[in-house]
Every structure is written in C-alpha cells, then in structure tokens.
C-alpha positions as CSV (number, residue, x, y, z in Angstrom):
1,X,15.5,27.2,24.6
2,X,12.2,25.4,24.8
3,X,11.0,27.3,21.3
4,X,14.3,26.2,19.3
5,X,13.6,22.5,20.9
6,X,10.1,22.3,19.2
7,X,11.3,24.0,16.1
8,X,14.2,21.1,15.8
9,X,11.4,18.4,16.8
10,X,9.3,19.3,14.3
11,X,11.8,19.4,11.2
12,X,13.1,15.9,12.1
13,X,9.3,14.9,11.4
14,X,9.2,16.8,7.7
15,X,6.9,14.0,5.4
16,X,9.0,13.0,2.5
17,X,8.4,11.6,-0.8
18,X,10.7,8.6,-2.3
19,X,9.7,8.2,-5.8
20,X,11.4,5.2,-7.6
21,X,11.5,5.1,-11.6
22,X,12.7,1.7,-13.0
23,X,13.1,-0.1,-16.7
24,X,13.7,-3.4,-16.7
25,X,14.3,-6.0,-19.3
26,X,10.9,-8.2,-20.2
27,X,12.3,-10.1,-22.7
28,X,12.8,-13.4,-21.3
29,X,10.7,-15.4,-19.0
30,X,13.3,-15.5,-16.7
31,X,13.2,-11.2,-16.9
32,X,9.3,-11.3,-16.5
33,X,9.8,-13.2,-13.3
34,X,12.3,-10.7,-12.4
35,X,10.1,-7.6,-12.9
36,X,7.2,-9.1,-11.6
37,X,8.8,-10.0,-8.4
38,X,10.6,-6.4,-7.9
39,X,6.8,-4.9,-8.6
40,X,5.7,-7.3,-5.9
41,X,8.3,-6.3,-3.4
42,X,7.3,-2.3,-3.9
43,X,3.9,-2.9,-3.3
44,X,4.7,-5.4,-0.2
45,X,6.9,-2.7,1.3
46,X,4.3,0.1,1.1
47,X,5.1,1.5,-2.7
48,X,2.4,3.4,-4.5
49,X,2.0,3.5,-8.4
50,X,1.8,6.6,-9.7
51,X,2.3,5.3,-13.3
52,X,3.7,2.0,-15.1
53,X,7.1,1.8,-13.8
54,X,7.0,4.7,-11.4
55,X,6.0,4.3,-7.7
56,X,6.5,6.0,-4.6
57,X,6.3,5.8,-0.8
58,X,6.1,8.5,1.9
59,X,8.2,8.5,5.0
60,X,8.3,10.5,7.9
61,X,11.2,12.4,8.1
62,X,14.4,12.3,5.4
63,X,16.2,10.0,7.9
64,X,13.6,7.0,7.4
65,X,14.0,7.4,3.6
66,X,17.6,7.5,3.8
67,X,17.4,4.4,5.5
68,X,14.8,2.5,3.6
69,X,17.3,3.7,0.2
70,X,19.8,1.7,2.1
71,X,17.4,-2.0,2.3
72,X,16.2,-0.9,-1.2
73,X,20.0,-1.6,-2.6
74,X,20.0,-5.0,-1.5
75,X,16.6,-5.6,-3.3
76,X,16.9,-4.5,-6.7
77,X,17.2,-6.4,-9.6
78,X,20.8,-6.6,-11.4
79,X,19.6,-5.4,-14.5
80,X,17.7,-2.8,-15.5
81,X,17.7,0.8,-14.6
82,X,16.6,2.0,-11.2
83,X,16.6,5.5,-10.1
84,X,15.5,7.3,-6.9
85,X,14.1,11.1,-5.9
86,X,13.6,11.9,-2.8
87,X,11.4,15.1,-2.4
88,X,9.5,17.1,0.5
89,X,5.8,16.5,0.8
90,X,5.4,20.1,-0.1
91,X,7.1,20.1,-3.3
92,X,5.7,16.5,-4.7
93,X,2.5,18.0,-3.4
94,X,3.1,20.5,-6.2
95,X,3.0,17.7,-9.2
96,X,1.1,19.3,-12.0
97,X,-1.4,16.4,-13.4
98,X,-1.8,18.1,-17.2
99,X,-3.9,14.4,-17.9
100,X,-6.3,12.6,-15.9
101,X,-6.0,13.3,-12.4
102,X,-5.1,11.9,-9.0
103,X,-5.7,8.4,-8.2
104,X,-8.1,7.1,-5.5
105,X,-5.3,5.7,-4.0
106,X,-3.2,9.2,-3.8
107,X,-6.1,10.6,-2.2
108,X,-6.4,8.4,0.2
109,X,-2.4,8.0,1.2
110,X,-1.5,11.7,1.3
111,X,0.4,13.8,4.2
112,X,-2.7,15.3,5.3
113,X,-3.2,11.3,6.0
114,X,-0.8,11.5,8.5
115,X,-0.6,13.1,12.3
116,X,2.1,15.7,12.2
117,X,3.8,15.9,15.9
C-alpha cells in the first residue's frame, strides 16, 4: 500500500506545459493598447515567449494548469483569437528546433529547474 501511495504522489506532481497561441487585432490604437496589455499580463503571471505571439508557462501538476486556464478566461481580450495546449514536460521537452535554437531563457526555466517530490 505504501508503494501505490508514492506512485499516486508522484503523478499528481507530473511538470506540465501550458502553451498559449494568440492573434489579435493591431489596427487601432485602441487594439495596440489591448495587445500590449494581454502581453503584459502573460509575462506578469509567469509566461515565457517562445516566439511572437506564442508563450508558455510550466505548472506542477495538470491540476494547477487546469486552474490557471480557468483565471486565464477572465483575462483575455474579446477579440482576437486565443488558443491553449496543455502538454507534459516530456513531450514539449521533445520540440524539434529546425531554426535557431533554445532561448537563454528556456534554458534557464526548464523542468530540470524544478525539485521533483
């Protein structure tokens, strides 16, 4: 009983990957101030960019994710397009980077960052 205890402890802890694509509208000042506040409010809340427009976070467990998708929803702009994919650390740790390569930033935030319990 005290094996299938640790083994259900650990996989509540599982790192997991929310990665948020958006397009909004820049074509007014108005929607400029919109973006720009939306971009601010990613990188307040712990967002990474991985590219223009795309940005993700890690959590610890698919339960804190599910959560934060839940305050995201009240957050988001009315416009635009927003969408959300929520991955494992082990499969976004298998992103194929065909040009460039990983940030400084995405080597220093990283699971192996983190204290698995």
């Amino acid at each position: 009983m005290f094996i299938y205890f640790l083994n259900q402890f650990y996989m509540i802890y599982e790192f997991m990957r929310l990665v948020l694509f958006f397009d909004l509208p820049m074509k007014t000042k108005k929607e400029v101030k919109i973006y720009t506040h939306f971009r601010k409010y990613l990188i307040k809340n712990g967002y990474m960019m991985m590219q223009f427009s795309v940005y993700c976070k890690i959590f610890p467990n698919r339960e804190a994710a599910v959560k934060h998708v839940n305050i995201l929803k009240k957050n988001v702009p009315k416009e635009g397009q927003i969408r959300l994919l929520l991955v494992t650390e082990k499969q976004y740790s298998k992103i194929e980077i065909i040009v460039g390569g990983v940030s400084n930033q995405e080597k220093t935030v990283n699971a192996d960052s983190f204290i698995k319990l």
